[in-house]
Every structure is written in structure tokens, then in C-alpha cells.
TORZA-839941 format. One record per residue: residue in one letter; x, y, z of N, C-alpha, C, CB in turn. Coordinates in pm, whole numbers, padded with zeros to 5 digits, always signed. Atoms other than C-alpha are relative to their C-alpha. Glycine has a CB too. Example, Ala and Ser with C-alpha at 12.3 -4.5 7.8 and 13.67 -1.06 7.14 Angstrom:
<atoms>
A+00089-00119+00000+01230-00450+00780+00090+00120+00000-00099+00003+00125/S-00082-00119-00006+01367-00106+00714-00077+00109+00073+00041+00046-00142/
</atoms>
This chain:
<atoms>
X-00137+00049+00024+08554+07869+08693+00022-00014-00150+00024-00136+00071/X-00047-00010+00137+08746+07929+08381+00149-00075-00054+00009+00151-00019/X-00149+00058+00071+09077+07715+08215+00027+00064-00153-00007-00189-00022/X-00048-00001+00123+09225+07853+07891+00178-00042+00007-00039+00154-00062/X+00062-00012+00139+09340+07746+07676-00101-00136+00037+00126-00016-00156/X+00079+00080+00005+09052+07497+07649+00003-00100-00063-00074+00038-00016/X-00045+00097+00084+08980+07175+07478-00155+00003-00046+00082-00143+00064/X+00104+00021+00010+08679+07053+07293-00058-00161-00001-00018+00072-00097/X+00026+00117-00045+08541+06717+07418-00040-00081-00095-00079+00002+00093/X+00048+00032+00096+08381+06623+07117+00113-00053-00136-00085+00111-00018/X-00088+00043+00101+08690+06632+06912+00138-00039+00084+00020+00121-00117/X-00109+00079-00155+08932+06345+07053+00143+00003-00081-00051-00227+00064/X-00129-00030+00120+09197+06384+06748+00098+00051+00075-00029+00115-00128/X-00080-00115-00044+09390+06649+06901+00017+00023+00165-00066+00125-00064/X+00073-00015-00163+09298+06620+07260+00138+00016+00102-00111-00174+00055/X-00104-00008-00140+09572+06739+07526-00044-00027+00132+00055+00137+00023/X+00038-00022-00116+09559+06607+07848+00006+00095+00086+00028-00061+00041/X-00020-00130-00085+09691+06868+08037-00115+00138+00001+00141+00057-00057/X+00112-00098+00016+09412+07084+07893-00108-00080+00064-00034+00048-00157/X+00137+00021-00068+09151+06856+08073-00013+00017+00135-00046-00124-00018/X-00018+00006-00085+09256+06898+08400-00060+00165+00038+00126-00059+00012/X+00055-00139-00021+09042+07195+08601+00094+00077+00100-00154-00006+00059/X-00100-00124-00088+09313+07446+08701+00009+00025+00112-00015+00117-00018/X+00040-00100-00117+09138+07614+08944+00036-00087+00136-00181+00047-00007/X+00041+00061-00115+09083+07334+09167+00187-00106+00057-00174-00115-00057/X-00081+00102-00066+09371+07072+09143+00142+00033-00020-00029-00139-00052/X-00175-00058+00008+09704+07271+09034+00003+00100+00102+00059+00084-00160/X-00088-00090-00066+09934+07441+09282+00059+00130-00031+00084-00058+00019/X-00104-00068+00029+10123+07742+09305+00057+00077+00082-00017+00056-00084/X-00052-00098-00129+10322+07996+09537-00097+00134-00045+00207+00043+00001/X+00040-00089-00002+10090+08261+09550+00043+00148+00007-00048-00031+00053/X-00084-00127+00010+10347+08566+09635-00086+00102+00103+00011+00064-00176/X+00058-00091-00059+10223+08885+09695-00172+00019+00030+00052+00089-00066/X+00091+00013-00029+09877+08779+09705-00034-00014+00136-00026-00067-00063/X+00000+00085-00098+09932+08619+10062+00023+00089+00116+00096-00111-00018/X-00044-00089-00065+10066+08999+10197-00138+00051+00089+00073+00099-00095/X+00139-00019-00118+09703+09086+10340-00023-00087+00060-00134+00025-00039/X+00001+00099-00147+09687+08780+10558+00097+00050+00104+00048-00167-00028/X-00090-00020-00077+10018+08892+10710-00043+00182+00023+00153-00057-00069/X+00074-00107+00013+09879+09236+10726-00098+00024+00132-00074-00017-00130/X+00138+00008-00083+09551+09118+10893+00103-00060+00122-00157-00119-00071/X-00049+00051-00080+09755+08916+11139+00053+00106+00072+00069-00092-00040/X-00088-00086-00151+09972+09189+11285-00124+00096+00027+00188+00121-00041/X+00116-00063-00057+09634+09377+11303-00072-00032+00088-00070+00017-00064/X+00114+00116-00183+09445+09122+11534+00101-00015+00109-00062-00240-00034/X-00093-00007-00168+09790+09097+11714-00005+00122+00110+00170+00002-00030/X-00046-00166-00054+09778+09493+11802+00119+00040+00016-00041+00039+00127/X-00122-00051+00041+10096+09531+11682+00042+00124-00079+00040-00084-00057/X-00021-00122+00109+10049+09735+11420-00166+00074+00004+00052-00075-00192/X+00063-00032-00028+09775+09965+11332+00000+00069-00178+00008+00046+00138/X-00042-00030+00143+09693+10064+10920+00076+00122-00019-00116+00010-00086/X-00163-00154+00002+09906+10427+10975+00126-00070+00087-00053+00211+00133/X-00078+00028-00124+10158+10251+11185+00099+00031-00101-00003-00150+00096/X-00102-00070+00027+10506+10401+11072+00080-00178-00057+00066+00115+00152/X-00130+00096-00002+10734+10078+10911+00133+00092-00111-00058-00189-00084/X-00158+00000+00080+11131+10169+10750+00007-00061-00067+00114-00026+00048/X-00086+00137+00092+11189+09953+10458+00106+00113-00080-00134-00123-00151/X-00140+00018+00035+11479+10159+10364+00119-00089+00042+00038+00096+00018/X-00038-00022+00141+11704+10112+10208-00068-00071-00143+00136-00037+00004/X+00031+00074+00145+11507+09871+09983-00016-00105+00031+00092-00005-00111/X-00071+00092-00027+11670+09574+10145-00032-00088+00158+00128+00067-00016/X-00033+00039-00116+11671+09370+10454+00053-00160-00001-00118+00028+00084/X-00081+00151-00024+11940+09074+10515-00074-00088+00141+00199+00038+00045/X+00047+00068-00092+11844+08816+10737+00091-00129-00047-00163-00005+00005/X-00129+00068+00009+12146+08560+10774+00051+00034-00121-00003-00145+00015/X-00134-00027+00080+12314+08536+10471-00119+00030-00143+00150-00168-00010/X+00088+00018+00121+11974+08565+10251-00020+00153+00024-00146-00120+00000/X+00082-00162-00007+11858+08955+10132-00143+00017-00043+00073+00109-00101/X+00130-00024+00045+11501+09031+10062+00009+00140-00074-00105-00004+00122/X-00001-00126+00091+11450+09336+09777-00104+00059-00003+00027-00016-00126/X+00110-00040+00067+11196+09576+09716+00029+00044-00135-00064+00095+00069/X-00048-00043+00152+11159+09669+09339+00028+00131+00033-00113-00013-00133/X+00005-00171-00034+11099+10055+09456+00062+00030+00123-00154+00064+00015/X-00033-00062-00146+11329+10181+09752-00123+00086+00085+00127+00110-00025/X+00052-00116-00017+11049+10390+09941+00021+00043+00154-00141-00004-00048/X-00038-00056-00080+11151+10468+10253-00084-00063+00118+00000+00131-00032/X+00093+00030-00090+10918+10508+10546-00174+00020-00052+00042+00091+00122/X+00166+00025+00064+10567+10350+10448-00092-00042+00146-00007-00167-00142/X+00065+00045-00086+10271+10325+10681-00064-00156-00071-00098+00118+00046/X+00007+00186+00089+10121+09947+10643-00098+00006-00098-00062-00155+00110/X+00044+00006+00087+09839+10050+10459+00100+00043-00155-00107+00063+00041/X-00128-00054+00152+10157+10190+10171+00043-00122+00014+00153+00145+00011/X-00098+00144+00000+10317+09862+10246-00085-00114-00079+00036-00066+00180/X+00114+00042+00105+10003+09699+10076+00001+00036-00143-00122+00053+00042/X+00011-00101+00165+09938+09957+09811+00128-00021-00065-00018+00196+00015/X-00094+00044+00117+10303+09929+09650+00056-00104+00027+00102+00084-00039/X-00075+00170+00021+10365+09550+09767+00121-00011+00037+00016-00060-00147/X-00140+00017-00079+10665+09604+09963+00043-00141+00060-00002+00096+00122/X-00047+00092-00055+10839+09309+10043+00095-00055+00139+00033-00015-00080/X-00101-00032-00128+11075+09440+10329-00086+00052+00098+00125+00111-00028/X+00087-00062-00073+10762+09609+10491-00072-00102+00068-00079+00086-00074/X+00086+00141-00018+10541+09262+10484+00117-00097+00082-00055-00081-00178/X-00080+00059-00121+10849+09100+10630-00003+00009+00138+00100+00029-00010/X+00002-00022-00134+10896+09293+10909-00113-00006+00083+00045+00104+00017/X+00126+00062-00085+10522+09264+10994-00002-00140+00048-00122+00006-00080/X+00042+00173-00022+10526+08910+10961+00132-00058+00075-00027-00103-00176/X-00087+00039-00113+10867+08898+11176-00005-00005+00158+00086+00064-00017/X-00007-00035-00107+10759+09067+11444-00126-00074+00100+00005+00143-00017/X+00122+00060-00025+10474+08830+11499+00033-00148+00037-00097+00015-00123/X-00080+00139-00025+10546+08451+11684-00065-00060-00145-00045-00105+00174/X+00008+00110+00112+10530+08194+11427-00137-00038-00013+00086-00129+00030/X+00132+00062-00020+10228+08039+11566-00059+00079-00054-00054-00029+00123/X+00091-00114+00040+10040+08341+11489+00000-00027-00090+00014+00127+00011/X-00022+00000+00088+10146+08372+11180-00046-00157-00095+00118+00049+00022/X+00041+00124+00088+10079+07986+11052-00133-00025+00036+00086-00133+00020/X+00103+00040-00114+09741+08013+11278-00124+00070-00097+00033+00081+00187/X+00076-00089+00105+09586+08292+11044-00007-00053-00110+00049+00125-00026/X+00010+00060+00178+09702+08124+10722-00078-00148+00005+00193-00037-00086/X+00131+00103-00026+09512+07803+10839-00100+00005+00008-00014-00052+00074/X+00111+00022+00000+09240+07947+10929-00068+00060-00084-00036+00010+00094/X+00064-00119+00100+09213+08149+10629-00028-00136-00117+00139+00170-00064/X+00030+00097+00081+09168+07777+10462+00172-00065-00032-00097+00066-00135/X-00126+00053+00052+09564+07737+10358+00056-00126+00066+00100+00104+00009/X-00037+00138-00056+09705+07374+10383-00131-00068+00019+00084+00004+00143/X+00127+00106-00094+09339+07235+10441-00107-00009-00193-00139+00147+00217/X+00092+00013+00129+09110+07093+10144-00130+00066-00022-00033-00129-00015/X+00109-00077+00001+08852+07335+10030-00164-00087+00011+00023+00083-00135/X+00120+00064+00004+08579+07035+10041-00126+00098-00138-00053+00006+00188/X+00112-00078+00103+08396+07182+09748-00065-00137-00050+00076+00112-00151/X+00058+00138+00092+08336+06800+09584+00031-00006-00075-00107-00034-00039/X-00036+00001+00122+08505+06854+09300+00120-00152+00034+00064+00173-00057/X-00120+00091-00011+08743+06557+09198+00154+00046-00013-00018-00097-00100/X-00112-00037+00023+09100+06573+09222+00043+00158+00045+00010-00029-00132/X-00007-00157-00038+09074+06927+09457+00137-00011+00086-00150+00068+00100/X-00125+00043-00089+09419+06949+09627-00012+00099+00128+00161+00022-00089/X-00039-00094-00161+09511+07106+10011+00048+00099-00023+00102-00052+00108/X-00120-00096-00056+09831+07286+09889+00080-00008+00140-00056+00131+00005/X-00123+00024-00120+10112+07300+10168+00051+00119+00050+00133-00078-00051/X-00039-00107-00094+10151+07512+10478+00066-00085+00088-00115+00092+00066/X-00103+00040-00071+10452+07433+10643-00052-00023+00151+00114+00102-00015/X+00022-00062-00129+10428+07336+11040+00112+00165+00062+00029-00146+00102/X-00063-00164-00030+10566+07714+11233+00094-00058+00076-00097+00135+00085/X-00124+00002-00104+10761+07485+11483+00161-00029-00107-00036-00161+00136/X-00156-00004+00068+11063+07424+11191+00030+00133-00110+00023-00158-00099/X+00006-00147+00089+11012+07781+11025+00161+00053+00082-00188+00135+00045/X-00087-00069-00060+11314+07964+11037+00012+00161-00045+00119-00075-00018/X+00015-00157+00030+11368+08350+11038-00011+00003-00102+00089+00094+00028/X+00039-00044+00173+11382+08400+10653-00093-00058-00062+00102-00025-00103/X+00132+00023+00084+11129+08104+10603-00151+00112+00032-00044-00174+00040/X+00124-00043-00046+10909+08281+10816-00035+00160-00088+00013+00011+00180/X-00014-00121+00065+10980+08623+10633-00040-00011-00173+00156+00045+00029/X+00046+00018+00141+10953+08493+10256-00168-00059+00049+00119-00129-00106/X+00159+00041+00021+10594+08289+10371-00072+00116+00027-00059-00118+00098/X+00121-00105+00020+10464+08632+10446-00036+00047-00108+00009+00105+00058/X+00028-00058+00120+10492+08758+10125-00032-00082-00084+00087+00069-00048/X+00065+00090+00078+10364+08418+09954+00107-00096-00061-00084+00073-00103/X-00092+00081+00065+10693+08236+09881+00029-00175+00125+00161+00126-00023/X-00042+00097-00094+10734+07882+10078-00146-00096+00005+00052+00078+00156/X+00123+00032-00038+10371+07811+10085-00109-00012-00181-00047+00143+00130/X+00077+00053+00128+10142+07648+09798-00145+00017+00016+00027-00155-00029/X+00157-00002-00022+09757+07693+09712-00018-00015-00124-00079+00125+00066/X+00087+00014+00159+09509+07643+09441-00023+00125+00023-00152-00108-00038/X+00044-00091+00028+09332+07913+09287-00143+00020+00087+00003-00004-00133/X+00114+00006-00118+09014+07790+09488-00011+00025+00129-00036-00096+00014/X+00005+00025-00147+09174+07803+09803-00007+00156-00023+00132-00091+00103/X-00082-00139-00044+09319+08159+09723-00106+00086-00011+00135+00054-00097/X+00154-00038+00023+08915+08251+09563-00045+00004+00151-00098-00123-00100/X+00058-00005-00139+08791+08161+09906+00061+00082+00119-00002-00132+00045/X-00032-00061-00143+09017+08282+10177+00005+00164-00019+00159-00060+00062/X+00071-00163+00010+08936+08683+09997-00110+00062+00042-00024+00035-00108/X+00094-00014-00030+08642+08602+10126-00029+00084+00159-00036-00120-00024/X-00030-00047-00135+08775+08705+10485-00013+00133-00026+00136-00038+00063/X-00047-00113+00031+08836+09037+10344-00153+00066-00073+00146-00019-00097/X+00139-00087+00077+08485+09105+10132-00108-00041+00081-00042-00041-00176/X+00114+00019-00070+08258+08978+10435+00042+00001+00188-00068-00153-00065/X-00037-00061-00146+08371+09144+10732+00082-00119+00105-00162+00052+00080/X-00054+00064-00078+08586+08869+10850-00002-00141-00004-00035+00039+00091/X+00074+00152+00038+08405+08554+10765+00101-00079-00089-00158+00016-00097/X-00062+00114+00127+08579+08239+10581-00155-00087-00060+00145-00154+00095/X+00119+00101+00073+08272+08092+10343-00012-00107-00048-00044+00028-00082/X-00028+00143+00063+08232+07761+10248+00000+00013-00100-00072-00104+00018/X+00032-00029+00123+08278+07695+09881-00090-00146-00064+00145+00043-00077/X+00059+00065+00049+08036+07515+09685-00063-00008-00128-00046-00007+00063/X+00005+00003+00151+07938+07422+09319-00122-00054-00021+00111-00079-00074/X+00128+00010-00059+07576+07396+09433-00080+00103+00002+00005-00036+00115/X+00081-00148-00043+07321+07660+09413-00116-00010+00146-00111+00049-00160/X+00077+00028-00161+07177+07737+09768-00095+00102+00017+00106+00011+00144/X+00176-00102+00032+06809+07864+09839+00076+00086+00177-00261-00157+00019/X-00005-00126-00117+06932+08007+10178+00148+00036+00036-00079-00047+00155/X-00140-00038-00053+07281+08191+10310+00046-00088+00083+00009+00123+00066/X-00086+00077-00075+07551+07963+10426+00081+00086+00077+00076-00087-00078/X-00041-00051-00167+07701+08002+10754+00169+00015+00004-00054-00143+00139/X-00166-00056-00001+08095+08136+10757+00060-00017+00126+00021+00163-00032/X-00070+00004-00123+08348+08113+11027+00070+00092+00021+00069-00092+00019/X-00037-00114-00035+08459+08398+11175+00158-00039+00014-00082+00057+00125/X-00156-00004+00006+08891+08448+11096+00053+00102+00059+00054+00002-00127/X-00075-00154-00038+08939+08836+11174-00096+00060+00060+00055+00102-00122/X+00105-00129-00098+08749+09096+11387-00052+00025-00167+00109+00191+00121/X+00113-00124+00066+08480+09302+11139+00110+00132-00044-00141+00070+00153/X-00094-00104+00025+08740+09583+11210+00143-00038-00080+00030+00055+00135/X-00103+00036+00018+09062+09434+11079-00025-00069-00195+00039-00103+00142/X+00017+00043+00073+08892+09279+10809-00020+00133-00111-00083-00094+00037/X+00031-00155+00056+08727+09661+10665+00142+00070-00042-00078+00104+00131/X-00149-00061+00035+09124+09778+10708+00066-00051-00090+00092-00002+00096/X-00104+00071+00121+09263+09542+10494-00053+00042-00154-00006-00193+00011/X+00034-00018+00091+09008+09560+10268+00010+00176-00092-00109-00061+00033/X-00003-00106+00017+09049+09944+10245+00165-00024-00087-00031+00087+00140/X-00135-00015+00037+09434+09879+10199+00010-00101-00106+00103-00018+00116/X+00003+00055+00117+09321+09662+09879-00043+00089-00091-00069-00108-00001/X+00036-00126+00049+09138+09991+09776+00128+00036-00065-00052+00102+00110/X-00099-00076+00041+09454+10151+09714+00063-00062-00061+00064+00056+00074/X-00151+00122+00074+09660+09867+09567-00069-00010-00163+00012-00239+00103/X+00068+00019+00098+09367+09871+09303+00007+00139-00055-00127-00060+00029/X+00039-00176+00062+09393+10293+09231+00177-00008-00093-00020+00189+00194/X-00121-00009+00061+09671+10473+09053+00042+00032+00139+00026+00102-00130/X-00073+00025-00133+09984+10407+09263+00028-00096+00107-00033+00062+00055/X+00022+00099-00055+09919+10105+09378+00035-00088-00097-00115-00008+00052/X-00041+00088+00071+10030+09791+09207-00098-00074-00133+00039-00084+00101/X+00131+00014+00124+09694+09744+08983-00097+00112-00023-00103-00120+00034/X+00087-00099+00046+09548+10040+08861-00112-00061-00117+00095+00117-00059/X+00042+00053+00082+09434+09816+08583-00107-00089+00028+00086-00040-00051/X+00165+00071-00090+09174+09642+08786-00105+00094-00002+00012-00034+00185/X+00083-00085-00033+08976+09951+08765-00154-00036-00062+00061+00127-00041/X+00122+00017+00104+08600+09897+08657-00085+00116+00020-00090-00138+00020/X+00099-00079+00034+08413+10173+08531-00134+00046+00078-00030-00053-00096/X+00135+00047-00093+08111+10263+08811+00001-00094+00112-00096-00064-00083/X+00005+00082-00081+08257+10089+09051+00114-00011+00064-00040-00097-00043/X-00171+00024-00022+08511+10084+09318+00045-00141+00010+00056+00067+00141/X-00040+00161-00037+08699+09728+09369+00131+00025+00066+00018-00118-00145/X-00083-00022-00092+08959+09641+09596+00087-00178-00062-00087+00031+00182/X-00057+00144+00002+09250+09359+09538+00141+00006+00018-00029-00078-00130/X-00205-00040-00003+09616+09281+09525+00042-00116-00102+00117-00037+00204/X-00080+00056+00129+09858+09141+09261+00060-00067+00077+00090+00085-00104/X-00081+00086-00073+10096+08885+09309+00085-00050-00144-00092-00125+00100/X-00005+00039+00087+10381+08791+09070+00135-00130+00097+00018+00120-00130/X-00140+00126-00094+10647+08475+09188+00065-00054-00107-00063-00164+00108/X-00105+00095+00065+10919+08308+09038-00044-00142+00024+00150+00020+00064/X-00038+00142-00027+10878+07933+08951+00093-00084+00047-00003-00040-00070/X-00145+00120-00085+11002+07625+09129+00099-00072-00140-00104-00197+00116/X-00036+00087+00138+11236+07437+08836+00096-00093+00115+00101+00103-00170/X-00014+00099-00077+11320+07182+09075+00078-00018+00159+00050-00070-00086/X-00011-00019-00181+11485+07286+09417+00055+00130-00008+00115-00117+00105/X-00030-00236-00036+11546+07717+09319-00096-00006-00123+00237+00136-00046/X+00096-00107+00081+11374+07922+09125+00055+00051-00143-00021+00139+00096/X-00027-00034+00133+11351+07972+08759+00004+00167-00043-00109-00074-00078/X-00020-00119+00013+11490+08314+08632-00088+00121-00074+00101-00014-00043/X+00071-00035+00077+11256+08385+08378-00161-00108-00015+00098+00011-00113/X+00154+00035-00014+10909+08202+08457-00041+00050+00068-00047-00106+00025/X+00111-00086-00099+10641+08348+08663-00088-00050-00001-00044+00126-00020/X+00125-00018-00018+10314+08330+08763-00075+00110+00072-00026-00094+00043/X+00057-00133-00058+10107+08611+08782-00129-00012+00022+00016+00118-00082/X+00052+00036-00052+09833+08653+08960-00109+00117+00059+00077-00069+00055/X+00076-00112-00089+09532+08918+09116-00121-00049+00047-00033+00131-00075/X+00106+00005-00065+09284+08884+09348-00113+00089+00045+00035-00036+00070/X+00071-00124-00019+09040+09114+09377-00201+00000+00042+00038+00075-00157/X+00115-00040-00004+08656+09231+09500-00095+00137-00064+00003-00007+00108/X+00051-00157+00049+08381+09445+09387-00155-00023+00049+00017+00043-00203/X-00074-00117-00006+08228+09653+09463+00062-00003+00165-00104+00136-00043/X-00105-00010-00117+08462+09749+09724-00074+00032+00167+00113+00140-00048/X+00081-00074-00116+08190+09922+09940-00060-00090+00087-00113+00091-00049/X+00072+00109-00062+08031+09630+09980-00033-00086-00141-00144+00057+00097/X-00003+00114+00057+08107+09325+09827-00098-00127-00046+00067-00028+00060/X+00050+00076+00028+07960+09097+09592+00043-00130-00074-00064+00056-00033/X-00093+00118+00027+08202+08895+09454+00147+00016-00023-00047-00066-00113/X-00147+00012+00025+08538+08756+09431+00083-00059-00088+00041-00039+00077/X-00069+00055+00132+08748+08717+09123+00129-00021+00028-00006+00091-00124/X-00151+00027+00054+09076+08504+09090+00019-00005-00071+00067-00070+00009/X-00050+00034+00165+09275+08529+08821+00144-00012+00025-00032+00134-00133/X-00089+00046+00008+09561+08322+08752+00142-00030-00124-00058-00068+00040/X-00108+00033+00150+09854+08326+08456+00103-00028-00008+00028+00081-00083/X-00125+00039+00016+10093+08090+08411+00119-00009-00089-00013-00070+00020/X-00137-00073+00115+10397+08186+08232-00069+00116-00110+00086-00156-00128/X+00036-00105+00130+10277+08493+08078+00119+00051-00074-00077+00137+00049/X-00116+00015+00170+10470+08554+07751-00038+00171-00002-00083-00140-00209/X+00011-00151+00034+10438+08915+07564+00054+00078+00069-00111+00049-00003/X-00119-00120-00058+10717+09074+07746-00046+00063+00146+00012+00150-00121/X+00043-00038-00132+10494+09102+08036-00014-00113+00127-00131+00061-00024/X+00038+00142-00109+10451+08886+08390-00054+00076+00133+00167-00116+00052/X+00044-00019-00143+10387+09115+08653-00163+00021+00016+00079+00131+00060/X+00189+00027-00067+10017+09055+08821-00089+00137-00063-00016+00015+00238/X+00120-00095+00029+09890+09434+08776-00015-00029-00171+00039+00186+00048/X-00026+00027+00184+10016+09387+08396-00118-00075-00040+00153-00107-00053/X+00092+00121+00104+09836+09075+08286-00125-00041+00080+00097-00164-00036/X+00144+00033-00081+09594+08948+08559-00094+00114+00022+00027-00054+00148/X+00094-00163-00015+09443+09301+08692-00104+00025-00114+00113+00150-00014/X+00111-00071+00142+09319+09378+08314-00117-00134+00014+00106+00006-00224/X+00098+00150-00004+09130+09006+08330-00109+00023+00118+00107-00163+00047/X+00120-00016-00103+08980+09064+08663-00102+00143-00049+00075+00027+00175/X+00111-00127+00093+08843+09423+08502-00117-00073-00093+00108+00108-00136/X+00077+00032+00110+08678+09282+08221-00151-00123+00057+00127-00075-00120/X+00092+00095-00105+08553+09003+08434-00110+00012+00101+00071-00047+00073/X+00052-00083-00083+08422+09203+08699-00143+00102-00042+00116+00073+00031/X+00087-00068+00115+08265+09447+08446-00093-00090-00022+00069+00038-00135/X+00142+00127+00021+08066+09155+08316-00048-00060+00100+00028-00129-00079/X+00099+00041-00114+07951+08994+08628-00084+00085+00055+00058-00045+00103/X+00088-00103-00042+07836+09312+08783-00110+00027-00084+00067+00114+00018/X+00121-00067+00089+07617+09383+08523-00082-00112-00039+00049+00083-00141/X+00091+00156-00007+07474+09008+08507-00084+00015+00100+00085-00146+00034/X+00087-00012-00160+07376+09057+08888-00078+00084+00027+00070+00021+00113/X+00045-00122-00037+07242+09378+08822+00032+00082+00115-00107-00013+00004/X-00008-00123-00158+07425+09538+09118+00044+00141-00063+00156-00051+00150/X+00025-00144+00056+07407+09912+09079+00114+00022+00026-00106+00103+00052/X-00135-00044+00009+07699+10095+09036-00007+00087+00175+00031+00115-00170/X-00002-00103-00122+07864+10252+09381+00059+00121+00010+00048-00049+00098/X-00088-00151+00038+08081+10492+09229-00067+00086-00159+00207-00058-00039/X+00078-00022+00104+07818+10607+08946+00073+00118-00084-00143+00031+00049/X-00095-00080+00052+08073+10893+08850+00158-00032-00036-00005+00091+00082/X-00148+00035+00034+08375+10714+08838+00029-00075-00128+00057-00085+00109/X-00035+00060+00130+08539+10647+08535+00153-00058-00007-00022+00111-00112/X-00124+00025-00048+08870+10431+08485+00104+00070-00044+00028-00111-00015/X-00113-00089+00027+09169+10605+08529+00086-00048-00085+00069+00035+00107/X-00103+00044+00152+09374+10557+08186+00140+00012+00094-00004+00149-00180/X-00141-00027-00039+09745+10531+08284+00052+00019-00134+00078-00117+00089/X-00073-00054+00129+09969+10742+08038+00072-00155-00025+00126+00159+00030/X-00087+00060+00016+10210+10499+07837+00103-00023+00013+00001-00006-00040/X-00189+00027-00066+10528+10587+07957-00034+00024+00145+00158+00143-00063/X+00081-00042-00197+10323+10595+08322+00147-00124+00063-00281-00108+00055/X-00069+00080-00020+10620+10408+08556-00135-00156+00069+00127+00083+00099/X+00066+00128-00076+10476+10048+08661+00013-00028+00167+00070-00128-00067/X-00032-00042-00122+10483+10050+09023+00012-00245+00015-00168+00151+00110/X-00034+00149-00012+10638+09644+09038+00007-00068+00127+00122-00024-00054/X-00010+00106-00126+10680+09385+09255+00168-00051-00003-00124-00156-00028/X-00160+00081+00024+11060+09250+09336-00031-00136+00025+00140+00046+00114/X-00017+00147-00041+11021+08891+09313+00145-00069-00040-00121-00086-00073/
</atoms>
């Protein structure tokens, strides 16, 4: 676990509180498009869908009473693994519409959301998952895609875990352990491999983080960028951006969050600013652990400069 900007304990002169407080564990946030592979995995365990399954998000758009949901990119007809890869927001809807409520709040619980990660840390918060019996059509449609619903960075670290260990939710702990702790099974083995495949692609070119790429190695994740709360709507120009990601992809050894609040420099969306962090990050851990490279020929794919950004509509 990492906070910047940092403080130095030693020198009390200058000392910001806000800088002592550990990020990871006890601040909130709407997660976004991070939250689209739970709703994903869900219509997968329902047998609703299937990762080629055919969804329409033309035109771009879908109203639901008097509220519209946008995608940044019109693309037409996407199968769900494409509905992943470019972060469709009208695609993840309709999955997560066509699914009862229960379902839908049943997966995000048991993927840890709303529940305290018990790690021991002080001051670790729950975050807030709505109950499904007062959800209404559009809440239920924005919480698929990560809007309505709050988490730490710890919770959002852990429940990827479903996704890089065939299904499993892992306990988290700030403890070093002489033998493997015991996980709770969230998703089939199979459902879990699909998703994770359809993080594959979200991480290549064409996908919403190409910039996650590490050198010798495939990894798999997804971006997420959201509009801030500024006190009962949403601020026009704040963000938090956001990527989650594993590596190597083939078979997983760890899971990097990375979190940025109000990114500045003309940039905010997740592949933009987070993606490059989890790279670098990634890069260096792997090579701490000594795990061998799985793609020993792969090198990262540069994106030209006038390459289009493949965005998120938040």
C-alpha cells in the first residue's frame, strides 16, 4: 500500500493531516467502470449471456424514464466480451437489467462490497451497497457500471481477486502467512477465466488501457473513470480515475489497484493516468518475485500520438 503525496513523520512543522490518513483503506469512492466485470460475471453465472453473446448498444444511448445513459463511442452491435474491452456503458446496463436485482446486489456482496474487509487496519471502512429491494430501474442500471455504490481501494484490491484465482474471494491481510489461506468460492472456475480473458482485451490496443502493458508479460484489467459527488450531483470537472488490473494474465500473481484523485494535466481518464502506474508497478513487482516472464516475446505496444483514446462516457 502506497499514499502520495506523502508526509514525513519526523518533521511536524508542516504536517497535513489529510496526508496521514491511509487512502487505501479508509477513503471512499464510486468506483465506475471498474465494477463492469462483476455485472459481466453475474449475467454469466445467470446463463443469460454467454462472452460472444450478441448485445445492441446502438445508437450510443439508452433512456430509461426520463434519465439517458451515453456511451463515449457509438459502436453498434458488441458481443459482451467488446462490451468489456471498450467499457460500454449501454452494453453493461442492459446486462445488468436483464438480471433480478437480487442477483445483481448478491454478486456485489459477495464479491466483498458493502462488508468490512477485516484486514485490522484502523479506521478500514465497509463502503455502501444499497439494499436491491428500493433499487429502481436506472439505479439498478448506473450500479452496474460503478455509479451509486461506494468502496475503498482495499475492497476494490480484493474482490479482483475473484477474477485472478478462478473464482475465489481471498481474505486480506497485512500479515505474512507460512501456509495458503482458504478463499470463498463467488463464481464458477469457468465464468471467472471469461471475465478474466475479457480483462485481456481491455488491457491490449483497443481496449480502454493499452497502457497497462508490461513488457514480457501479459496482464489483464479494466479502467474506471467517475464523476465526483459535490454534494447531492455530480461535479463537472472532477474525477477519479482508476485501474485495476492482474499479471501475469495466464496465471496470476498479483493484483494492483491504482487510484487518482482529481488528476490534473489535462488528463482523467483511468487508461490515461492509472493504467501507466499499474505498468510500472507491475514491471517492478514481477521482477521482485522473480516470476518468469509468460509472454517472453512480447514487447509493449507503443500507441502512435495522435492514436484515438478509446474513452469512457462518464
Amino acid at each position: 500500500m502506497a499514499n502520495l503525496p506523502a508526509y514525513n513523520p519526523n518533521n511536524r512543522g508542516n504536517l497535513d493531516p489529510r496526508r496521514t490518513r491511509n487512502r487505501v483503506v479508509t477513503d471512499l469512492f464510486e468506483p465506475g467502470s471498474t465494477l463492469k466485470p462483476f455485472t459481466a460475471a453475474a449475467a454469466l453465472e445467470a446463463g443469460l449471456y454467454q462472452p460472444g453473446t450478441i448485445i445492441q448498444t446502438a445508437p450510443g444511448q439508452l433512456t430509461i424514464g426520463n434519465r439517458t445513459i451515453h456511451d463515449a463511442h457509438p459502436q453498434g452491435a458488441l458481443t459482451v466480451a467488446q462490451v468489456i474491452q471498450k467499457s460500454s456503458n449501454v452494453g453493461t446496463a442492459k446486462m445488468g437489467l436483464a438480471l433480478p436485482s437480487e442477483a445483481l446486489w448478491s454478486l456485489f456482496n459477495r464479491a466483498g462490497f458493502g462488508l468490512p474487509p477485516r484486514s485490522g487496519f484502523p479506521g478500514e471502512v465497509s463502503g455502501r451497497l444499497r439494499g436491491y429491494a428500493t433499487w429502481k430501474p436506472i439505479e439498478q442500471a448506473t450500479m452496474s457500471y460503478g455509479y451509486g455504490i461506494s468502496v475503498s481501494l482495499m475492497q476494490l484490491a480484493r474482490s479482483y481477486t475473484i477474477f485472478a484465482s478462478d473464482g475465489m474471494l481471498h481474505p486480506v491481510t497485512l500479515l505474512k502467512r507460512d501456509s495458503p489461506v482458504q478463499g470463498t468460492r463467488v463464481v464458477s472456475a469457468q465464468t471467472a477465466l471469461a471475465v478474466r480473458k475479457m480483462l485481456e482485451l481491455a488491457a491490449q490496443p483497443g481496449g480502454t488501457a493499452p497502457g497497462a502493458q508490461v513488457s514480457g508479460y501479459t496482464v489483464a484489467g479494466k479502467t474506471g473513470t467517475a464523476h465526483k459527488l459535490e454534494g447531492k450531483a455530480y461535479a463537472t470537472n472532477r474525477y477519479v480515475a482508476s485501474f485495476v488490473g492482474m499479471a501475469p494474465a495466464t496465471r496470476p500473481r498479483v493484483v494492483i489497484a491504482v487510484m487518482i484523485d482529481e488528476p490534473s494535466a489535462g488528463k482523467y481518464y483511468g487508461g490515461a493516468v492509472a493504467a501507466p502506474v499499474f505498468s510500472q508497478v507491475a514491471a517492478g513487482t514481477l521482477r521482485l518475485l522473480a516470476v518468469p516472464p509468460d509472454a517472453p516475446g512480447k514487447t509493449t505496444v507503443l500507441m502512435p500520438e495522435d492514436a484515438p483514446l478509446v474513452r469512457e462516457e462518464v
